[in-house]
N, C-alpha and C positions, 0 to 999 in steps of 0.2 A: 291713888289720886286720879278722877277725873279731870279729861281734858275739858276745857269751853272752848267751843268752836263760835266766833261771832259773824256774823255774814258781812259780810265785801262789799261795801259801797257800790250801786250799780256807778260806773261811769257816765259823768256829762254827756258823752259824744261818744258813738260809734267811731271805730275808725278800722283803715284796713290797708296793710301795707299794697304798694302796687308794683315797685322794683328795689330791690337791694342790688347795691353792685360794689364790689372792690377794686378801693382805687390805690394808686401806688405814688408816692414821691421818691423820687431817687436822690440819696445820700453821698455819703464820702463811704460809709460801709455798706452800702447796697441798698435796695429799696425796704420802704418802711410804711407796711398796708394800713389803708383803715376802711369803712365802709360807709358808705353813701346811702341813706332809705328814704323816696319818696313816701307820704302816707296820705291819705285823703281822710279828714277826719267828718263826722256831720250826724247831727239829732235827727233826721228822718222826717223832719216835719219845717224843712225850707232853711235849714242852716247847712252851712257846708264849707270847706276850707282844704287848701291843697300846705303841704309842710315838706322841705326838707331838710334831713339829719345828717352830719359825719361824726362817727364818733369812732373810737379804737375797735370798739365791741356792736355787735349790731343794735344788742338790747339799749345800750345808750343811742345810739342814731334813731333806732325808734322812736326812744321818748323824744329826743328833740326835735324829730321832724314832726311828733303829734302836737308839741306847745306852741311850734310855727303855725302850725296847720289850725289853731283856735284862736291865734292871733289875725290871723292874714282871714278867718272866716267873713264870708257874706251872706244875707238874708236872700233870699228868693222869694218874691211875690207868686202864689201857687193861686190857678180858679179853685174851682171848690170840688174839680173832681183831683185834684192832685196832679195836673196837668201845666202845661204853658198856656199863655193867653192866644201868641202868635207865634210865624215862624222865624228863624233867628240863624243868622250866620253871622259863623265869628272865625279868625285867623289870628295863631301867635307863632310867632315865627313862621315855619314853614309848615306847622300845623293848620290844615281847614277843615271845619267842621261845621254840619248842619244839624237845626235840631229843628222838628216839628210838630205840632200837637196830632194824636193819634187816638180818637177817645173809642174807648172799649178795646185797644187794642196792647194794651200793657206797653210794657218797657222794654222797646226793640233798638238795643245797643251794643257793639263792640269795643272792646278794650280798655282804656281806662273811661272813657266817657258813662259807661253802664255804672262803675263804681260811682264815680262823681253824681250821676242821677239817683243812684239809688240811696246812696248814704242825704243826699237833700230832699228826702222823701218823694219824689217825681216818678207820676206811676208811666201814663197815657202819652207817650212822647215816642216818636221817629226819628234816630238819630243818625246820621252820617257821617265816616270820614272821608271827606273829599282828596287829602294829600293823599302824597305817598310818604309820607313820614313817619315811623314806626318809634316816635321817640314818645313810651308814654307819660311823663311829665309835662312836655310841652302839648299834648293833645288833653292831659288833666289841666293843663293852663287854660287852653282856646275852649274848654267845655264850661269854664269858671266865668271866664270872658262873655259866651254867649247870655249866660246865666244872668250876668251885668246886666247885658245888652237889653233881655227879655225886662229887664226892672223901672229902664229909663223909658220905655214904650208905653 
């Protein structure tokens, strides 16, 4: 008997984890792990959304942080070369971060901010973090937030 192989839905939305960590609560018989996965999810062409997951198993925290991350999504107004229109700062928590338009000069980003630009299609942008805060959620917050910012202008 031959097998049918049928092909795979491509998915809605790109997505791409950016930290898993294990967390712990402490019991009456000791501690009881589960795991935490930020994910950034986005169609590559001006959608984009940050998600997080806890679930026992990681593979469950991923999905959940990807169906946050489609919920909690936002539109990006992009010019026409897939850039910003202007430049933008934004702060969450103790997260700051600058973005600026950069044309011909691609997508010049660090740490979660590069993910969050590149999963919202954003090619031609200069991106900064100004903290010292290495916490990448909250700097994929303040890169969502600019993102806002860039919309209401």
């Amino acid at each position: 008997m031959g097998r049918r192989f049928t092909e795979r839905e491509k998915p809605e939305f790109d997505q791409k984890v950016i930290n898993v960590r294990r967390v712990a609560r402490v019991m009456a018989g000791g501690r009881r792990f589960s795991f935490s996965v930020v994910v950034v999810a986005g169609d590559r062409n001006g959608r984009v959304g940050v998600g997080i997951g806890k679930a026992g198993d990681t593979s469950q925290a991923i999905t959940k942080a990807y169906n946050q991350a489609k919920k909690e999504m936002i539109k990006v107004s992009l010019t026409d070369n897939k850039s910003l229109a202007h430049e933008v700062e934004s702060k969450f928590k103790s997260a700051k971060i600058n973005l600026r338009p950069a044309p011909g000069r691609g997508l010049i980003a660090g740490s979660s901010v590069r993910v969050v630009l590149n999963l919202a299609g954003i090619k031609d942008v200069n991106a900064k973090i100004v903290s010292r805060s290495k916490d990448k959620l909250n700097i994929a917050r303040a890169t969502i937030k600019a993102l806002k910012e860039s919309n209401k202008k």
